[in-house]
C-alpha positions as CSV (number, residue, x, y, z in Angstrom):
1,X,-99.8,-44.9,-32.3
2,X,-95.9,-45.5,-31.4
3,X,-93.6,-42.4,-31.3
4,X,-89.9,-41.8,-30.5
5,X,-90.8,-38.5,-28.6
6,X,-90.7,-37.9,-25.4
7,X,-93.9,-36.3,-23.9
8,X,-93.4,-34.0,-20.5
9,X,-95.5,-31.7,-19.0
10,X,-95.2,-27.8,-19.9
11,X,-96.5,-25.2,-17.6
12,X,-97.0,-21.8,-18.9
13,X,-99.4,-18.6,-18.5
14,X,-102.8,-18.4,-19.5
15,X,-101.7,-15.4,-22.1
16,X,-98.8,-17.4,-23.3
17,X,-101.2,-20.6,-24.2
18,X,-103.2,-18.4,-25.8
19,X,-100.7,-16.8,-28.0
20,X,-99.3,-19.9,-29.1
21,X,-102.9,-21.2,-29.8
22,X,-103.3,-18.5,-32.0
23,X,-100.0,-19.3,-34.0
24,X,-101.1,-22.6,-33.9
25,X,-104.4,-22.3,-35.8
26,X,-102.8,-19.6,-38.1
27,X,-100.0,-22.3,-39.1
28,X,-102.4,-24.8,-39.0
29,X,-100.5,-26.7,-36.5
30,X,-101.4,-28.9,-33.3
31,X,-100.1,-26.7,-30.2
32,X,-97.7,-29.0,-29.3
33,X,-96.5,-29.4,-33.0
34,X,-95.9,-25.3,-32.5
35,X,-94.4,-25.6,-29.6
36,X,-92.1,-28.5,-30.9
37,X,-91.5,-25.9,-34.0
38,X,-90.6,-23.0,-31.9
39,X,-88.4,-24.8,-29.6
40,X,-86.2,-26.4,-33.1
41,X,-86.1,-23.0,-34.5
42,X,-84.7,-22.1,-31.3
43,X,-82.1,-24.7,-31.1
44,X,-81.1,-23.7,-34.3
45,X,-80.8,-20.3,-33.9
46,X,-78.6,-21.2,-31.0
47,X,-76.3,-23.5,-33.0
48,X,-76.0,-21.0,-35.9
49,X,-74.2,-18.4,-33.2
50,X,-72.7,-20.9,-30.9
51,X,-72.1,-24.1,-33.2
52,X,-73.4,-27.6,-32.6
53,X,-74.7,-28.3,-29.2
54,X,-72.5,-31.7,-28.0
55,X,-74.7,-34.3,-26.3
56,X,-72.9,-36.6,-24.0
57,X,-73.1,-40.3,-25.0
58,X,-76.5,-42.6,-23.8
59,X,-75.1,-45.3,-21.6
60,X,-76.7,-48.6,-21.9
């Protein structure tokens, strides 16, 4: 299956992976889905207070 995302490896606590297990199944969500939901939320969040965050161009 092709995808456009970029997969990397995330480290966390045993209590933290847990937690966000839990969400997960209560969302009905993959864990990495949640974690790729949290992590948008938070981006957004951030952009609501601060305004768009400004990427620099991808040379070629």
């Amino acid at each position: 299956m092709a995808t456009d995302k970029r997969p990397f490896t995330l480290r966390v606590q045993d209590e933290t992976y847990e937690k966000i297990r839990f969400l997960a199944y209560t969302e009905r969500r993959s864990i990495a889905k949640e974690i790729e939901t949290a992590m948008l939320e938070y981006i957004a969040n951030y952009e609501k207070k601060h305004g768009p965050i400004q990427l620099p161009e991808a040379s070629e």
